[in-house]
Every structure is written in C-alpha cells, then in structure tokens.
C-alpha positions in Angstrom: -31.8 120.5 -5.5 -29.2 121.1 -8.2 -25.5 120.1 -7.0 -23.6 121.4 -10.0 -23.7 124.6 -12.2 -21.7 125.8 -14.7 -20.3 129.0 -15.1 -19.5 129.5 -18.9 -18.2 127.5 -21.5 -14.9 126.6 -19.6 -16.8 123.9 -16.9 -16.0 125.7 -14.2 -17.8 124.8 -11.4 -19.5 127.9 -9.4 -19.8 127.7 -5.2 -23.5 126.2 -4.1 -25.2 130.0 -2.9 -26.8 130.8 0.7 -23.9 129.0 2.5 -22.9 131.9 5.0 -21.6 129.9 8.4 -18.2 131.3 10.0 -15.6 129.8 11.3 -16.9 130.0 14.8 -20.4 130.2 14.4 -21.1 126.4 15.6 -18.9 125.6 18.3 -19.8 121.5 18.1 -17.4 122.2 14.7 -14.6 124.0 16.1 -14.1 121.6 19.1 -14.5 118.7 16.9 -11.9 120.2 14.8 -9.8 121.2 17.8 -10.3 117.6 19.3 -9.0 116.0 16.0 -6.6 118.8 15.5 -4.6 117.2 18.9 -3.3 114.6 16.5 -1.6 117.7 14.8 0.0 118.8 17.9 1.4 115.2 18.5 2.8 115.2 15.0 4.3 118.9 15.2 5.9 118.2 19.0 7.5 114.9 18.0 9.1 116.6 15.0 10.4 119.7 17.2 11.1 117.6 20.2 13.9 115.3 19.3 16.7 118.4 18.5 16.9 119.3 21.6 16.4 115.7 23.4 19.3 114.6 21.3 21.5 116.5 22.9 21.0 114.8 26.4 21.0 111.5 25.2 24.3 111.8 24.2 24.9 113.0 27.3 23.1 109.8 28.8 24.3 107.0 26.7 28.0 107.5 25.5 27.4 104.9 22.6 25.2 107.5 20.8 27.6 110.2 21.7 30.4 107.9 19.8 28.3 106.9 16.8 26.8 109.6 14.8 24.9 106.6 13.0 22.4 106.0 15.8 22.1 109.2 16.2 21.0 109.6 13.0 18.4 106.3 13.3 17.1 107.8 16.8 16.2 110.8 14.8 15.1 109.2 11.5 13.1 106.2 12.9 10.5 108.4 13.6 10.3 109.3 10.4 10.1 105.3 8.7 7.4 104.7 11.2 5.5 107.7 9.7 5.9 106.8 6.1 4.3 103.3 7.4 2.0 104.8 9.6 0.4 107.0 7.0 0.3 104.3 4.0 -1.6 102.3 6.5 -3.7 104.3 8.0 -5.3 105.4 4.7 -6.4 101.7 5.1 -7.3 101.5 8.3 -9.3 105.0 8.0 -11.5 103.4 5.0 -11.8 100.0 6.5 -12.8 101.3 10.4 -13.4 104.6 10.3 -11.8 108.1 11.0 -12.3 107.8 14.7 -11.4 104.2 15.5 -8.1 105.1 13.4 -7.9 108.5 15.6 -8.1 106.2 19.0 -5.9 103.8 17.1 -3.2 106.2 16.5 -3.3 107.8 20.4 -2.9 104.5 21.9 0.1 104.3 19.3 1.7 107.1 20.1 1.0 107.0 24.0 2.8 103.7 24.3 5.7 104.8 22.2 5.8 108.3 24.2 6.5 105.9 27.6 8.8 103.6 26.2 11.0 106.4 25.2 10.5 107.9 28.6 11.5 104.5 30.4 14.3 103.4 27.7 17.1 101.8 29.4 19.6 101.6 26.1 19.6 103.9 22.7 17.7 100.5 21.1 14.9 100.2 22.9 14.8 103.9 22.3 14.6 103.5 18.7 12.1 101.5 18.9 10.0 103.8 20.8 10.7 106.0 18.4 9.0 103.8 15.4 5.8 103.4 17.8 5.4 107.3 17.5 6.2 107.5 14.4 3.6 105.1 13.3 1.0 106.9 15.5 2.0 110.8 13.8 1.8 109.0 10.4 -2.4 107.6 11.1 -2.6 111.0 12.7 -1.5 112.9 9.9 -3.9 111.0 7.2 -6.9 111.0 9.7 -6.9 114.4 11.0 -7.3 116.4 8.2 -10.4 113.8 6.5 -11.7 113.4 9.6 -12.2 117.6 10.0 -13.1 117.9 6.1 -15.7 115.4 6.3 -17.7 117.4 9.3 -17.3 120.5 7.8 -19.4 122.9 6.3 -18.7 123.7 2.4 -17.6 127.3 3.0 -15.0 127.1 6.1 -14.1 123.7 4.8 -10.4 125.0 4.0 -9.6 127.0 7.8 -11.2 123.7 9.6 -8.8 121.3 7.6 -6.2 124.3 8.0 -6.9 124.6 12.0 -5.2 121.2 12.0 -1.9 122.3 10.7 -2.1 125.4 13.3 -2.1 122.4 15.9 1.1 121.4 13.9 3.1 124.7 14.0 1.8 125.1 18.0 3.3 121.5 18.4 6.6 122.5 17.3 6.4 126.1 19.6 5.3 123.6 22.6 8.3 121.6 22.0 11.0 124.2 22.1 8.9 125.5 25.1 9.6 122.0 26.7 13.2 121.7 25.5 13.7 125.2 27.8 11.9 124.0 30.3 13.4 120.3 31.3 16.7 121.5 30.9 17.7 121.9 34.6 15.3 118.9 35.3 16.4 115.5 36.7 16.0 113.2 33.3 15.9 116.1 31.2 15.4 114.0 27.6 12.8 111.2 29.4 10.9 114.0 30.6 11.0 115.8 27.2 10.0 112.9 24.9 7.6 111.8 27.8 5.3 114.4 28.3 4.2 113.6 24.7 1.7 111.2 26.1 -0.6 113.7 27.6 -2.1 115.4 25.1 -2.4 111.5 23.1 -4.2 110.7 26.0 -6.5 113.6 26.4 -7.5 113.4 22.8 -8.1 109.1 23.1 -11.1 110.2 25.9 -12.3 113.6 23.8 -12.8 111.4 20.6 -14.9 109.1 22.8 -17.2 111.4 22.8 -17.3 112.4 19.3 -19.5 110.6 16.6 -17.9 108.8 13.5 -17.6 111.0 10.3 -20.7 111.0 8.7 -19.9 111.1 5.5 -18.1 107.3 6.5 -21.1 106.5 8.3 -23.4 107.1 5.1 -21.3 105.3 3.0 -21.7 101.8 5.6 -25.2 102.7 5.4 -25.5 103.7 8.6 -27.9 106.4 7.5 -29.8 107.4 10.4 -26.3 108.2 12.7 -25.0 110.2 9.8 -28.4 112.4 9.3 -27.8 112.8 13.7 -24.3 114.0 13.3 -25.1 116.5 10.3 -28.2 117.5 12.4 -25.9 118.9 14.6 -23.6 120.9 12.3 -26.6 122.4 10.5 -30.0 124.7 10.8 -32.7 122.6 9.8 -33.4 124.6 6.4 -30.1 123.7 5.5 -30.1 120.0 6.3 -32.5 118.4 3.9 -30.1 119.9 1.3 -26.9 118.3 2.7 -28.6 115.2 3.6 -29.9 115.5 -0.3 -26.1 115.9 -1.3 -25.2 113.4 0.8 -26.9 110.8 -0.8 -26.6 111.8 -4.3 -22.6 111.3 -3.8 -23.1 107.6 -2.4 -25.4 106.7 -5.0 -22.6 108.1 -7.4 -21.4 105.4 -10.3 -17.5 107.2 -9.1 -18.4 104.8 -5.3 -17.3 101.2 -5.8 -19.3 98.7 -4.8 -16.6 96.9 -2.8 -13.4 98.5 -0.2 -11.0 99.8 -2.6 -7.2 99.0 -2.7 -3.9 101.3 -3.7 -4.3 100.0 -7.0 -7.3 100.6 -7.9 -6.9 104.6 -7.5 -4.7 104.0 -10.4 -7.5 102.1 -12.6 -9.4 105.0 -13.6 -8.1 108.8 -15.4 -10.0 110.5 -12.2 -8.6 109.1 -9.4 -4.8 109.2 -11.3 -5.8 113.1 -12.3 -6.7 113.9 -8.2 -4.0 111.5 -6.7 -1.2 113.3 -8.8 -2.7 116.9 -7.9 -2.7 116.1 -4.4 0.5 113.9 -4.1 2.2 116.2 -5.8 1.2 119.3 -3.9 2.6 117.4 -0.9 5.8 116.5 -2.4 6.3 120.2 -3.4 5.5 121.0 0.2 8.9 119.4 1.2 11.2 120.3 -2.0 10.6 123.7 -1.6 12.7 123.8 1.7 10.9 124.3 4.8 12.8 122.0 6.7 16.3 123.0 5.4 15.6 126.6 5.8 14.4 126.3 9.6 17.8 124.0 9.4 20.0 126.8 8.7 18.2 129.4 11.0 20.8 129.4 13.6 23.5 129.8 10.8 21.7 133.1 9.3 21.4 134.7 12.8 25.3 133.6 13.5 25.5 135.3 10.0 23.7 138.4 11.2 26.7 139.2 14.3 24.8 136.7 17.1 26.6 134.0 18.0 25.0 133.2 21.5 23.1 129.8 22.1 20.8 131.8 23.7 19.8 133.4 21.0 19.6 130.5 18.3 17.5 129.0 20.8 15.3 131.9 21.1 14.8 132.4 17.4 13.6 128.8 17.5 10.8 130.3 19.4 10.4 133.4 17.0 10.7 130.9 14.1 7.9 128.3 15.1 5.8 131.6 16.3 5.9 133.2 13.0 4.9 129.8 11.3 2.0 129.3 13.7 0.4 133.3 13.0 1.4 132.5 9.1 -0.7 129.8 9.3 -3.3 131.8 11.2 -3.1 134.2 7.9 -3.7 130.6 5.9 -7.0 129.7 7.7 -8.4 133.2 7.4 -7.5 133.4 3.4 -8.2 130.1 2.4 -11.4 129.9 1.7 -11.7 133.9 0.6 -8.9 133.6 -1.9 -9.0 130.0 -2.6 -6.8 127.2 -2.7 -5.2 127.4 -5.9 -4.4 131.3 -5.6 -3.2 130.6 -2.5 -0.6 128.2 -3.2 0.6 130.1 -5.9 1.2 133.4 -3.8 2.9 131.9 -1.5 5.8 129.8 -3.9 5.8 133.2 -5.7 7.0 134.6 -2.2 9.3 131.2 -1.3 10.9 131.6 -5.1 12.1 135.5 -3.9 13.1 134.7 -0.7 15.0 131.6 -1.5 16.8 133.9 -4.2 17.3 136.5 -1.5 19.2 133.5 0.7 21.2 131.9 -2.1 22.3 135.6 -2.8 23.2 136.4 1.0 25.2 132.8 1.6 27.1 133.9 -1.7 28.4 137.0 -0.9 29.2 136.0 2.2 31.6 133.2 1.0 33.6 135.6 -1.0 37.2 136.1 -0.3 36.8 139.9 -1.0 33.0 140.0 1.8 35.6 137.6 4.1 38.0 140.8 4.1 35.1 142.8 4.8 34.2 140.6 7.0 37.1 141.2 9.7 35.7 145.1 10.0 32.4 143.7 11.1 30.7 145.9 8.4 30.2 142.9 5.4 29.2 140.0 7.4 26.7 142.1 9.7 24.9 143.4 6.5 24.9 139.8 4.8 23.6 138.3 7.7 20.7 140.7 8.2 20.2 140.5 4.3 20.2 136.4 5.0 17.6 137.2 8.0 15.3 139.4 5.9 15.2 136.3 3.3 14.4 134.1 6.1 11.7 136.4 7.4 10.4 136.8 4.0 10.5 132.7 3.7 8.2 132.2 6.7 5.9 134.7 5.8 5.4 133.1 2.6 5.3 129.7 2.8 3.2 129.2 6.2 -0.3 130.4 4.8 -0.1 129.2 1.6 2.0 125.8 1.1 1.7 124.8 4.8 -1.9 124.2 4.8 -2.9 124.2 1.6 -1.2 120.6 0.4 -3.1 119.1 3.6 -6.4 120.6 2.8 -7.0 120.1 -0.7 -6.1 116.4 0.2 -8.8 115.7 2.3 -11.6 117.2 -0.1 -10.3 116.1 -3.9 -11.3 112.4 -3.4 -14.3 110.9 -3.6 -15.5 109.5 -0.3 -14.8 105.7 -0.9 -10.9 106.6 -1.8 -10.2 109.4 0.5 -8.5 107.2 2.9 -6.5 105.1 0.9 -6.1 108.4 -1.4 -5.2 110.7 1.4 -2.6 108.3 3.2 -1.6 107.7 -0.4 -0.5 111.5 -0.6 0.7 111.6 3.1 3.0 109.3 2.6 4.6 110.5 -0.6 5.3 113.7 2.1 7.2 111.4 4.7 9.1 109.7 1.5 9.5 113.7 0.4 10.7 114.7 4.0 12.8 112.1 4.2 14.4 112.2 0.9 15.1 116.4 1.6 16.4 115.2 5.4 19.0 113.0 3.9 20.4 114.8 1.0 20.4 118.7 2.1 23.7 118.4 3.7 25.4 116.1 0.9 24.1 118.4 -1.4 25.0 121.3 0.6 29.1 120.0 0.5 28.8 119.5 -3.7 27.4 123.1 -4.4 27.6 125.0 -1.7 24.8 126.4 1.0 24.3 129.4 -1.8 23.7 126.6 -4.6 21.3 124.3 -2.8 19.2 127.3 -1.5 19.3 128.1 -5.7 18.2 124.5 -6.5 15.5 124.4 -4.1 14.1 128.1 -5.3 14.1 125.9 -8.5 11.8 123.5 -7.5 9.7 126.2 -6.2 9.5 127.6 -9.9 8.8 124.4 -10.9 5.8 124.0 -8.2 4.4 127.4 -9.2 4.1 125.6 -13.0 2.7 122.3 -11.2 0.3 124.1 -9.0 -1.2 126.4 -12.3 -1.3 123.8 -14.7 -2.7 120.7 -12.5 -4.0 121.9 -9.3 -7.9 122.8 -10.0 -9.3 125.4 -7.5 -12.0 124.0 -5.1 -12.9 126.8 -2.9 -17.2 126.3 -2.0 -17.2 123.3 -3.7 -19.1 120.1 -1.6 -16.8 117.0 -2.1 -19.8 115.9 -4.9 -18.9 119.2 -7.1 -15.1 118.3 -6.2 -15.9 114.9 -8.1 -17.8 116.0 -11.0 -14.6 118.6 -11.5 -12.0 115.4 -12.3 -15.0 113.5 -14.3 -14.8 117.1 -16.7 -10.9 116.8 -16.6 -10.8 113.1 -17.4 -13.5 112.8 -20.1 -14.9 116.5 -21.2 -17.7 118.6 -19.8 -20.0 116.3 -19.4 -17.9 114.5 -16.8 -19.0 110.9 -18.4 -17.3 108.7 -20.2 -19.6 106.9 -21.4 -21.7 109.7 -22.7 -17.9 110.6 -24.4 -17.4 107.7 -26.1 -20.9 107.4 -27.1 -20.5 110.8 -28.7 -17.5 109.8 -30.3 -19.4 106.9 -32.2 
C-alpha cells in the first residue's frame, strides 16, 4: 500500500481515498472518545467553578475576604499546578501510556476535589487547589492524544474536537452548579466537591478501555495493538492500517530510545511542528477568550442591564453559545480543514474585537456620557458592545477553540507526541496565565477600548502565523503528517540525507 502521494509540484500531500466512516458510525469510538473526553469536562468545570465559589469563601474565611492576595493564589494555584501537570504529563503519557496517565490524572484530581471540599483554612485550600490543577494539566495533554491516536483518519479532527465540547459543557455545568448550591448548607464545599464524581466515573470507564494502540505498537506490543484497531475497523480496512502502522514505527523519524524535551529541539522537524503547534496554542490565549468572557457582565451592564440576575444568566448564554460553536467546530473540521478553519475564525475574532474596542470607546466619551444620561447613547453602545461579543463567540469557538488542541495531538510523530503535546499544552497554561495576570494592568494604562485593540492585534498577527506556518492536515494518517515536516525541513523528498547527498 502507498502511504504518501503527491499532488503537483508543490508537495502537497493528498488524503489516503476509500476512507468514508462518520462520526458515529462505530460507537466503540465515540464512547472511547466520550470516556476520555471526561477529562475535558474536569478541566472546563474547575476553570468555571471557582468564580462563583470565591464568593462564599470569603464569606467563610474572613482572612480571604481581607486579603485580595490569597484570593488571588486560591484562584491562580490551579493554574501553576496545570502548567506542571501538563509539562509532566507529556512524560508520563510517553513513559506509561495514555491510559495509565488518564487513571493517573483522575486519582489526581479526585483527591484534590475532597480536600477542597473538607478544607478547614484558605491554605489547605490552596493546596487542594494545586492537586486539581495538576490533574486538568495530565488531562489536558492526554485527552486529546489519547482520542487522536484511536481514531480514524477522516473524523480524526471532530473526535479530538469532541474533547474540547467536554470543555465548554464543563464550564455550562459549573455555572449550573454555582445556581444550584447557592441556598445549600456549604454552598462553596459542595461546589468545588462535586468535582470528584465525574473523576471518578471516568477512573472505572478507562478500566475498561485498552491502551492506545498506536503506544502499544510502538512497545511492541503488537498483537494488543492489531486487537484494539480490530475493533475500530472493517476487516478490508485493517490490513491497510495495521500496514501504516508499522511503516511509521519502523520510521528512521522513531528514536530508538524515550525521548527527552530537548531532543524535540535537536532536529529541523520536530522544531518546525513544535513551533506550529505551540504556537497555535499560545495564540489561542492572546487572542482574548478569557478577557472577553471577563468583561461579559460589563457589556450587558453596558447594554441597560444591570441585575445580578442577569449577568449570571448570560454566563449561561455565554458558555452555551461556546459549547454549539464548538459543535459547528467538530462538524467543519474535517470538511473544511484545519488550517482554513483557524483562519476563518481569527478573521471573525479580528472584526469583532474591532467592533468591542470601538463600543468601549464611544462609550467613554464625555460627549456619549451626556448622551448617556437620556438613556439613548449608552443603550445603543451597549447593544453595539453585545453584538461584538456575540460576533466573538461565534467566531472563535469552532475555529480557534478546537483547532489549537487537535492539530496538536496529530503533528508529532508517535514517539514525541507526548512530550511534544504537553510541550504545547503547557506553553497555553504559561499563555493563560500570562493574559490572567496582565489584562487588568493593561486594561488601567490604555484603557478597556485599547486592550480590546491590542489583542485584535495579536489576532492579525495569528491570522499571519497560522498562513505562513501552520500546514493543513485534514485526511492525513499521522505517517503523511510526518513525511509533511520532513518536505518542510529538507525539500520534497522529505530526506536529508538524500538532500545533502544531492547537494554534493
């Protein structure tokens, strides 16, 4: 069987033919996907839960209603113990496998679920809070390898996408919680407690789940590999994976040996894909999701609504929109592709940023505040502010939420995805991080209407990234997807030794 053909002169690399499955035409896939996909749902509840648990903490420990400082930590610790969660769990995912790290990362996340719950002081707290953290941060690396690696070629992007659904329906079930602990006895124990369920649903699921067999090939652990695939494909189909298979671990890109971080930086492929796929997740974060579901409340208040009800509400509206935008993602992804995708949607995030920096603007003005006192100025800023929000969500949740995580977990070659894909991961925590601790310093230099300008720069700038460095990768089995950076790196023949041999 051929693995690669060419379209053309330019080395493009053209989709393998007869690969027709859908997305729910083998349901062993989609509730291995689903099953993995819980680790999503940990990682997008923790991140929604905490704003409205805050609040009742305060309430609960008057230290943390005093010091804005450990409020700050109780919020952000989560956060650190991602960054180290992910940069070792790239590790741990290479070294063990993608399902020991996925029971790894539940047990995690379960234990620091119930510490929080049974914290007696804001400390101990925080240090439940670095226990989750570390468990979203393996979860966030192994989830989306873990569903690439079972997936067929041609629904490879909405499997890997289904995971960051899971995400957005994480943060809808945590304002969903918030509302529904409020009246409760132990409102905030109860809110960051419950988190241990689905951590411990998922621990027994996975138990029943094989290893990747993709990792399984590569230990040589042959036979359980060709078992798994036998149950994702038709037997006319799985002599050619199986032949794919073991073309791509008989490949001179496998070391012989576990890799380390540093190696991905020895050769021009691996430094070509890491900085695709690193930076694709650092865009992910500099072009604003996070500060633009920040101001939400503020553009509603904007708009002539000033109830709590209401901001809490469009919360609701907010992380529903996200979770149907991403259902939009999964659908186009692997019909329009990656690439096109991405580049779409920051086309969309670049207007709609413009449309906010624009509407906070005008509504600063002496001459709108004048207006303002009529109710006519600020009530058509604000709805001017709400359709750039609108237009925000709509954009960026099919293209740039899913699409940094997907093209991640199929650009490396199987013996660096791991350390590759944590690699990446983390360099989105650092990102995240970096946006969560600047936006509002930034915000008091230049203004709300400034910042929202800034960031619709860097989405100009991630269009550029995105056209000139990101390849497309729609069809293409993870073997194609490695022959790709071999053309990139050394010329169309993908070797370089056949390049330098030329050369002489």
């Amino acid at each position: 069987m051929t693995i690669l053909s060419m379209a053309g002169s330019s080395g493009t690399l053209d989709p393998l033919p007869k690969r027709k499955m859908s997305y729910f035409s083998n349901r062993y896939v989609v509730g291995l996907t689903v099953t993995a996909g819980i680790g999503g749902l940990l990682f997008g509840y923790d991140t929604g839960v905490i704003s409205g648990a805050l609040l009742y903490i305060r309430d609960d420990f008057k230290v943390v209603g005093e010091n804005s400082f450990l409020q700050e930590t109780i919020v952000s610790m989560a956060l650190v113990g991602a960054m180290i969660g992910a940069a070792g769990g790239g590790w741990v995912n290479d070294a063990y496998g993608r399902k020991r790290a996925t029971l790894l990362a539940d047990v995690i996340f379960t234990i620091g679920s119930l510490v929080m719950c049974a914290a007696p002081d804001p400390y101990v707290l925080i240090f439940g809070r670095l226990l989750v953290g570390l468990g979203v941060g393996i979860a966030s690396v192994t989830a989306p390898v873990y569903i690439a690696e079972a997936s067929p070629t041609e629904i490879r992007g909405g499997l890997v996408g289904t995971n960051v659904l899971m995400i957005t329906g994480g943060q809808f079930l945590s304002y969903l919680v918030n509302l529904a602990f409020t009246e409760v006895s132990g409102t905030w124990r109860w809110m960051l407690g419950v988190a241990a369920v689905p951590a411990i649903i998922q621990f027994f699921l996975i138990l029943l789940l094989p290893e990747s067999p993709r990792w399984l090939y590569l230990k040589n652990e042959k036979a359980k590999a060709i078992a798994v695939l036998a149950k994702i494909y038709d037997p006319d189909r799985l002599e050619d994976e199986i032949d794919m298979l073991a073309a791509g671990s008989d490949d001179e890109f496998q070391p012989e040996k576990s890799v380390s971080y540093f190696d991905v930086f020895k050769s021009k492929e691996m430094r070509l894909a890491f900085f695709a796929g690193a930076g694709l997740q650092a865009f992910q974060q500099f072009t604003g999701i996070n500060t633009v579901m920040y101001y939400s409340p503020t553009i509603v208040q904007m708009a002539g609504f000033s109830s709590n009800q209401i901001a809490l509400l469009l919360s609701l509206i907010v992380a529903a929109m996200n979770a149907a935008g991403t259902i939009v993602g999964i659908y186009l992804i692997d019909r329009c592709g990656r690439r096109l995708l991405a580049l779409a949607s920051l086309s969309g995030v670049f207007i709609s940023l413009l449309i906010l920096s624009g509407a906070f603007f005008l509504q600063s003005t002496s001459l709108c505040g004048v207006h303002t006192l009529h109710g006519s100025c600020g009530s058509s800023l604000g709805w001017f502010a709400v359709l750039g929000l609108v237009l925000y969500i709509a954009f960026f949740s099919p293209g740039m939420g899913p699409v940094p995580w997907a093209l991640n977990s199929e650009i490396y070659p199987e013996a660096y995805r791991g350390v590759c894909g944590g690699m990446s991961a983390t360099v989105n925590w650092v990102s995240n991080l970096i946006v969560a601790q600047t936006f509002l310093t930034l915000v008091s230099l230049v203004g709300t209407s400034g910042t929202f300008l800034i960031i619709a720069g860097f989405a100009l700038v991630a269009f550029v990234f995105v056209a000139l460095f990101v390849p497309e990768t729609k069809g293409l089995t993870f073997e194609q997807v490695e022959r790709l950076w071999r053309e990139r790196a050394w010329g169309s023949d993908g070797s370089q030794q056949s390049l330098l041999a030329a050369e002489a």
